[in-house]
C-alpha positions in Angstrom: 0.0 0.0 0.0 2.6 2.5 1.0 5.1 1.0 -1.7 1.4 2.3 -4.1 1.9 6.2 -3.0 4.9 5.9 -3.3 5.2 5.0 -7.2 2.5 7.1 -7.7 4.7 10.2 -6.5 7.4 8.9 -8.5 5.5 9.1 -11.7 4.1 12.2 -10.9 7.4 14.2 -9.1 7.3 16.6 -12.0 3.3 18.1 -12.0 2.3 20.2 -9.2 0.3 16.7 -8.3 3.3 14.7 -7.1 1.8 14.7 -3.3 -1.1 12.9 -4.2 0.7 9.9 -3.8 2.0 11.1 -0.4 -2.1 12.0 0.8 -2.8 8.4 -0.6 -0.5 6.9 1.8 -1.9 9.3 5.0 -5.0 8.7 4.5 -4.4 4.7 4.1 -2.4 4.3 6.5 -5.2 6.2 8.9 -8.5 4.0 7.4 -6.6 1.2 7.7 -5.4 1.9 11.6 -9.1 3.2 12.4 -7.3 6.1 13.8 -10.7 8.6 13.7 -12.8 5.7 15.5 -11.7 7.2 18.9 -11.7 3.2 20.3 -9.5 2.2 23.3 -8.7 -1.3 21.6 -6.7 -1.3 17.9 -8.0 -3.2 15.4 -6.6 -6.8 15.4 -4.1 -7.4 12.3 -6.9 -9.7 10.4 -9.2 -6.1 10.0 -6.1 -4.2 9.3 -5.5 -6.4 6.3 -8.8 -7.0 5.3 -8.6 -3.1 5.0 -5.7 -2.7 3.0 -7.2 -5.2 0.8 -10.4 -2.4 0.6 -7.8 0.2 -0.1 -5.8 -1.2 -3.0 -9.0 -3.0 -4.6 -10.2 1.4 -5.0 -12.7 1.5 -1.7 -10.0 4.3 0.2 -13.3 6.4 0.0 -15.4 4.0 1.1 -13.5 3.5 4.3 -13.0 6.8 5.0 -16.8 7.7 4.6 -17.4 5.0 6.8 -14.6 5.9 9.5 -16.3 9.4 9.7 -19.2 8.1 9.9 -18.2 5.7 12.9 -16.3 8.7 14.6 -19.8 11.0 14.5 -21.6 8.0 16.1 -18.8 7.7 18.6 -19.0 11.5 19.5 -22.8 11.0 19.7 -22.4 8.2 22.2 -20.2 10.2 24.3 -21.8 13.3 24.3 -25.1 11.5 25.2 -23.2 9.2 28.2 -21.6 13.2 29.7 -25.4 14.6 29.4 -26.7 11.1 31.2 -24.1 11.3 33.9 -24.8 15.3 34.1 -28.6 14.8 34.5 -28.7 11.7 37.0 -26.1 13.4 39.4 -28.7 16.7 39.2 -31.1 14.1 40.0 -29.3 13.0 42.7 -28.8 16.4 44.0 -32.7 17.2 43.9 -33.5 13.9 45.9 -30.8 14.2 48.9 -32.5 17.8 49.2 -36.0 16.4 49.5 -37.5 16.7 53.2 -39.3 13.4 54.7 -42.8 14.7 53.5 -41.5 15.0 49.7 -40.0 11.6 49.9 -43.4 10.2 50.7 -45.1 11.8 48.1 -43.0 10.6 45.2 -43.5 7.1 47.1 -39.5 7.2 48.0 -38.1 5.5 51.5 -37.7 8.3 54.0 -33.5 8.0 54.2 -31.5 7.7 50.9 -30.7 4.5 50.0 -27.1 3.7 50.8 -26.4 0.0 49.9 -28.0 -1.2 46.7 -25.0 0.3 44.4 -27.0 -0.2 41.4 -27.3 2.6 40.6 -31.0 4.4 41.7 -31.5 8.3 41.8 -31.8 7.2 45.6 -28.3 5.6 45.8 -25.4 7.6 47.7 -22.2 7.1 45.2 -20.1 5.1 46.6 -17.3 2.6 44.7 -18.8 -1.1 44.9 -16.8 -4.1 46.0 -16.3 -4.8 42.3 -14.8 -1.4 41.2 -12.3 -1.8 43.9 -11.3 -5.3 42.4 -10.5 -3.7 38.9 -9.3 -0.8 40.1 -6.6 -3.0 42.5 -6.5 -4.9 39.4 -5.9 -2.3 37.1 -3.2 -0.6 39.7 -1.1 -3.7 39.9 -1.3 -4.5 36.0 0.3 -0.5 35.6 3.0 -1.3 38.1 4.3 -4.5 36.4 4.3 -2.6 33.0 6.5 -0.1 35.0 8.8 -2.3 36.6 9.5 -4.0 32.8 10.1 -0.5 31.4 12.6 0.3 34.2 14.0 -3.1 33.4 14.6 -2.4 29.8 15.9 1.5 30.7 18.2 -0.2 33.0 19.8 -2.8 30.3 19.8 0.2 27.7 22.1 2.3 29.7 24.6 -0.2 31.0 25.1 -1.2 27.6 25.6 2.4 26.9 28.0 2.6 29.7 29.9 -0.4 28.7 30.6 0.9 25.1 31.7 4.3 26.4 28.7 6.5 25.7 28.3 8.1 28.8 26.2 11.3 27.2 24.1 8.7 25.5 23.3 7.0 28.8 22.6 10.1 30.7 20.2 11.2 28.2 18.4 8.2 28.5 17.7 8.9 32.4 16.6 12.6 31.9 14.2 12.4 29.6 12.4 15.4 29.2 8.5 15.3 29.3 6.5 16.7 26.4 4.6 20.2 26.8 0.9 20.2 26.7 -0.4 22.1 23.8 -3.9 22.0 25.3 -2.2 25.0 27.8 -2.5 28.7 26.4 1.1 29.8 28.2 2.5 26.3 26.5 0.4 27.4 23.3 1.7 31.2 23.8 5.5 29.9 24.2 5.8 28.1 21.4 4.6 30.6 19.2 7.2 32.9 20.8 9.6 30.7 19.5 8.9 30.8 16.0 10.0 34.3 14.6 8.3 35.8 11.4 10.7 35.9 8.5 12.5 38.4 7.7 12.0 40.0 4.3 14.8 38.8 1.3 14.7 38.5 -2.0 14.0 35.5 -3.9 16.9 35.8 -5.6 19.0 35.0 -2.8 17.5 31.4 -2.8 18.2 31.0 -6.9 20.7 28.5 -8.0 24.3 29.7 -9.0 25.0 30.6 -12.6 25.9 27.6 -14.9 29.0 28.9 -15.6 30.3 28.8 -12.2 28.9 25.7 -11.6 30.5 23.9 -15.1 34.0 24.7 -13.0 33.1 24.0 -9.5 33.6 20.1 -7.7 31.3 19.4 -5.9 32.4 18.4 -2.4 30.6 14.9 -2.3 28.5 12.8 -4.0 25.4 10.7 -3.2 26.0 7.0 -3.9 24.0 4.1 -3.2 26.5 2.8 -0.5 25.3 5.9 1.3 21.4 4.7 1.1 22.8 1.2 2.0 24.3 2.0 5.0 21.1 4.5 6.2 18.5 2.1 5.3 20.3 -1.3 6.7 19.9 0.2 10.2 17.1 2.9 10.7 16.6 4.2 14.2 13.5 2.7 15.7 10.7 4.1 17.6 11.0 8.1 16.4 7.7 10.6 16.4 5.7 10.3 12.8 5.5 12.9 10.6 2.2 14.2 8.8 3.1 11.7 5.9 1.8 9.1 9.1 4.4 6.7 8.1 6.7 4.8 10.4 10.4 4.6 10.3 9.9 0.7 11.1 7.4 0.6 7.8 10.6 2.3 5.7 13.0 -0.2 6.7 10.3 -3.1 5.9 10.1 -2.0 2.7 13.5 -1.8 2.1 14.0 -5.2 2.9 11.0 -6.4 0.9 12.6 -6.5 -2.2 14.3 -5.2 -5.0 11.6 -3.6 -6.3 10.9 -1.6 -3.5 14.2 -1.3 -2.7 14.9 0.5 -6.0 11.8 2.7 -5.5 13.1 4.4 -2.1 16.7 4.7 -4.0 14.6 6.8 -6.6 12.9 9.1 -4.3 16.2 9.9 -2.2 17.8 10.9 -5.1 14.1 13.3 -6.1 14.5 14.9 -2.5 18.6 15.2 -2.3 18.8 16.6 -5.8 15.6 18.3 -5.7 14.4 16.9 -9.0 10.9 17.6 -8.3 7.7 19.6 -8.8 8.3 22.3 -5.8 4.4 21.6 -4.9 5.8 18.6 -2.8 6.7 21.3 0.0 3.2 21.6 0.6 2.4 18.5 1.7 6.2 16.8 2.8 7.4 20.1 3.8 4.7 20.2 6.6 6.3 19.9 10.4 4.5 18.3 13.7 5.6 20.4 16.1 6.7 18.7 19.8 7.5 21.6 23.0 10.2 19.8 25.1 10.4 20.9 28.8 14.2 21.2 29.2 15.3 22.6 32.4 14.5 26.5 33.8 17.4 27.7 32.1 16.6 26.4 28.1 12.9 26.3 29.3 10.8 24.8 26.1 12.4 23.5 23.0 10.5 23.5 19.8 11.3 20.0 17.8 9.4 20.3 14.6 9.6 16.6 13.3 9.7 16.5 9.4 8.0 12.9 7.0 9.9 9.9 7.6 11.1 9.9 3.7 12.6 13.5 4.0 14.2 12.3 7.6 16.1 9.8 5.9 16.8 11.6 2.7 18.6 14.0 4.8 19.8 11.2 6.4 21.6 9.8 3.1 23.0 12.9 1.9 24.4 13.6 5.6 26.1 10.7 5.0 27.8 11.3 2.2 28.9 14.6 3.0 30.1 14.2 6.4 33.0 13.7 5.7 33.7 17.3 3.4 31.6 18.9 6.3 34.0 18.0 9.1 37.2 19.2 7.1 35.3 22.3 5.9 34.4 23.4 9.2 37.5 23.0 11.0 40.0 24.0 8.2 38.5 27.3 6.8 39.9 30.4 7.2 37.9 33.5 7.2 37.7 35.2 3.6 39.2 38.6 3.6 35.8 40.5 2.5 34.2 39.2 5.6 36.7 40.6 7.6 36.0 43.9 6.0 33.0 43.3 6.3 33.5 43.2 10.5 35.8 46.3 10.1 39.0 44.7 10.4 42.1 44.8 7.4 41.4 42.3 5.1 44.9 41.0 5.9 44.3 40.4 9.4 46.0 37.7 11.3 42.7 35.8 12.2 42.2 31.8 13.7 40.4 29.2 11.9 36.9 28.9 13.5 36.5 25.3 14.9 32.9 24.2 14.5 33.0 20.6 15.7 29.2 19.6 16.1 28.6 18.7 12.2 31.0 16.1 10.2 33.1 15.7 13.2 33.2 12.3 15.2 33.4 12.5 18.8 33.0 16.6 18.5 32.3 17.2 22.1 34.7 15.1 23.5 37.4 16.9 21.3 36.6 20.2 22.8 36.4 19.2 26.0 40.1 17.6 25.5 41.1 20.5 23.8 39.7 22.6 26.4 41.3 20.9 29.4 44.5 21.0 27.9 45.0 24.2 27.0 43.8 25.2 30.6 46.7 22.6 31.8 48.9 25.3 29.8 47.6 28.4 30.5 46.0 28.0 33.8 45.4 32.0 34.0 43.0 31.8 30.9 39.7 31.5 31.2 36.7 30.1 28.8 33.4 31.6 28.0 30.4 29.6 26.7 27.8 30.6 24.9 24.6 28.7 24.6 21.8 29.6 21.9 18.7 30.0 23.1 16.4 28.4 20.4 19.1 29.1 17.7 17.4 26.6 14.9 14.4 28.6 14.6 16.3 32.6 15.2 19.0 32.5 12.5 18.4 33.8 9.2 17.2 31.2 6.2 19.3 34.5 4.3 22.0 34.1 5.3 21.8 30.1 4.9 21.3 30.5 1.5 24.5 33.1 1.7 26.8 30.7 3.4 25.4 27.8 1.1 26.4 30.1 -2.0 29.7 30.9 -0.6 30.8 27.1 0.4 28.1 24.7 -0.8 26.5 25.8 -3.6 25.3 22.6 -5.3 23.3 21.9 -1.6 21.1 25.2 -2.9 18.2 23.3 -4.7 17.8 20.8 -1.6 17.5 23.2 1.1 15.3 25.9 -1.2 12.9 22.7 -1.8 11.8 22.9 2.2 12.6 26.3 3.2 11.4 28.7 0.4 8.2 29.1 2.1 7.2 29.5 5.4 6.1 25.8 6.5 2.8 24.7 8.5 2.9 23.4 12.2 0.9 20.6 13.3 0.5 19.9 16.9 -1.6 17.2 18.6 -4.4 17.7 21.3 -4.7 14.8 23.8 -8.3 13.5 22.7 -9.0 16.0 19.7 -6.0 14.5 17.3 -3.7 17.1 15.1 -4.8 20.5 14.1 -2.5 23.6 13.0 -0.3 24.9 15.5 -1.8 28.6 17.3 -1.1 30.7 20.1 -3.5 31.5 23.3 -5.7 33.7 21.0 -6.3 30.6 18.4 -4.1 32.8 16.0 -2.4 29.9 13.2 1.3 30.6 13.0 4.2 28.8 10.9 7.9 28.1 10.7 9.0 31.0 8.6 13.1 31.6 10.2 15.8 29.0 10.6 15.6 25.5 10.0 13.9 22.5 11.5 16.2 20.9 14.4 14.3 17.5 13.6 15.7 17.6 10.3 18.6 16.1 9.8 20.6 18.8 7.5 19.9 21.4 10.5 22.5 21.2 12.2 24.3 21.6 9.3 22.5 24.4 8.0 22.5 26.3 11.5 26.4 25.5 11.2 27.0 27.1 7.5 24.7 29.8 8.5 26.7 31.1 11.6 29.7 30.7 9.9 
């Protein structure tokens, strides 16, 4: 089914309808999930495949109609069951406040009764034997589940410990919980960190004349080792994007067969080399957006969590260009007109900037070293740090581009394909499902500055940006 969308965006990646193939799979993937029906229990894998068979014999409308449909009637139900419970506790309330004479008159015992627990307008609430049982029940079935999740944490980060990734293991004990959305000051602080653009031409963002680019090498190229090696092992368990797709389902398919193997090849290469119909951005270019609660300090971080597809695209080309990254950024001088630029001589004596966080193995632990040693030196220096508060989403897409003409310039069509426009913010309502990101006052507002952090060129293009 998804293998379906996807060939369908394939042979349509140059007409503005290329995402249809991309809705197909989203709205599949939801029919077939019963996502909409608002039940507690999944469907068993017998329905989910009898749907799937419905969706690629042509009934994808038929299923949704009838998902609605089922969601209305669910809604119903529930709105009926809150009105029930709101008129037989008013009932309540109007008995207990009956004198003995008004008791006797609607033929009533003279004291409430406080036993039966089945549930008469006379009945006091209280929680029968029974609900006790499940509730007990319920209570030790939550506590098991927790003790085999501390388990598991506890195996994960000895392992992590044992093969010398001590960040890694930390990380995995300080989780940070997710900001509710449903909260106007959560609502209002996200916005806050999502700046509106500022104003640049167009022209910025154009790709560099042919005639420079006829004599320019390009720093690295994409190769199919590079999907290989992404693909073999993709990281389990991460957030879905709009596109609803998994990054479990991607690796499934690329181990399904050569066919499908050959198709996810093809669309990496439509993404990384932006050989396709810039409509795509419309649909793929779309972010969920996630408020992490750091500590008081960083307070919340926006993560805006790109499709799965354009995760690993950026995946691949990350790949292949980490290497010319890593050298790049710790081997450049700075040019003599940006010197100028700063007011200084253009033949000022100036260091290298060392910018270790992209193409860099081990890029913390070689400051810290460097760091430490240097201090061992000079022990009358001191060090400065400099943290940036929600730096993917403040810096210039401008000067992006600018730095990406100046060093990268063949990287131009990839990044213009997701951040020429200002993209739309999905985030999710516990019990309501996804709706377009707004602030206290129900105002919509976008990513229009910076980059997404959950995509996986960011850090590069934050990187070549502040450089």
């Amino acid at each position: 089914m998804i293998h379906s969308g996807y060939r369908r965006a394939l042979l349509d990646k140059l007409t503005p309808n290329v995402s249809r193939g991309f809705k197909f799979v989203a709205i599949a993937k939801t029919v077939t999930l019963g996502r909409l029906s608002g039940r507690r229990k999944p469907p068993s894998n017998v329905e989910v495949l009898g749907r799937i068979r419905l969706v690629m014999q042509g009934h994808l409308q038929t299923l949704w109609q009838q998902m609605v449909a089922e969601a209305a009637a669910a809604e119903r139900a529930a709105r009926e069951r809150r009105e029930g419970a709101v008129k037989a506790e008013e009932e309540r309330e109007r008995i207990r406040g009956l004198s003995a004479e008004e008791r006797r008159a609607e033929g009533r015992p003279p004291k409430p009764c406080t036993g039966c627990a089945q549930g008469c307008p006379d009945c006091e609430r209280r929680p029968s034997a029974s609900l006790d049982t499940e509730a007990e029940a319920r209570a030790r079935k939550e506590e098991a589940e927790e003790a085999r999740r501390n388990e598991k944490l506890l195996r994960d980060v000895l392992r992590l410990v044992n093969a010398g990734y001590l960040s890694k293991a930390n990380a995995r004990f300080t989780a940070s919980p997710i900001a509710d959305v449903s909260e106007p000051g959560v609502r209002e602080n996200l916005r806050s960190l999502h700046p509106e653009a500022t104003p640049f031409d167009e022209a910025e963002m154009a790709d560099e004349p042919a005639a420079r680019m006829r004599d320019y090498r390009r720093r690295a190229t994409v190769t199919k080792d590079h999907f290989h090696e992404v693909f073999h092992c993709v990281s389990k368990m991460r957030a879905m994007g709009v596109d609803k797709v998994s990054a479990e389902e991607m690796q499934f398919l690329y181990f399904h067969g050569p066919e499908y193997k050959e198709t996810l090849w093809q669309l990496v290469c439509m993404l990384n080399d932006a050989t396709v119909h810039p409509s795509i951005a419309d649909f793929m270019g779309d972010l969920q957006l996630l408020g992490i609660e750091e500590n008081e300090v960083v307070g919340t971080r926006p993560i805006g969590i790109p499709s799965v597809l354009r995760r690993l695209a950026g995946r691949v080309l990350m790949q292949a260009y980490s290497e010319a990254m890593g050298e790049f950024f710790t081997t450049t001088p700075v040019p003599p007109e940006l010197l100028v630029a700063a007011g200084h001589a253009a033949d000022r004596r100036c260091n290298v900037p060392q910018q270790l966080g992209v193409g860099t193995k081990g890029g913390a632990e070689i400051i810290v070293a460097g760091v430490r040693t240097h201090l061992g030196l000079h022990p009358d220096h001191a060090v400065a740090s400099d943290d940036k508060k929600n730096g993917f989403n403040s810096i210039w897409r401008r000067a992006i581009f600018a730095g990406l003409r100046r060093w990268f310039p063949e990287l131009i069509p990839t990044a213009r394909l997701w951040y020429a426009r200002k993209g739309r913010l999905f985030t999710r309502v516990r019990g309501e499902g996804y709706a377009l990101a707004t602030d206290a006052d129900g105002k919509v507002y976008y990513s229009e500055e910076g980059c997404a952090q959950g995509d996986p060129l960011g850090p590069f293009l934050w990187s070549i940006d502040y450089h």
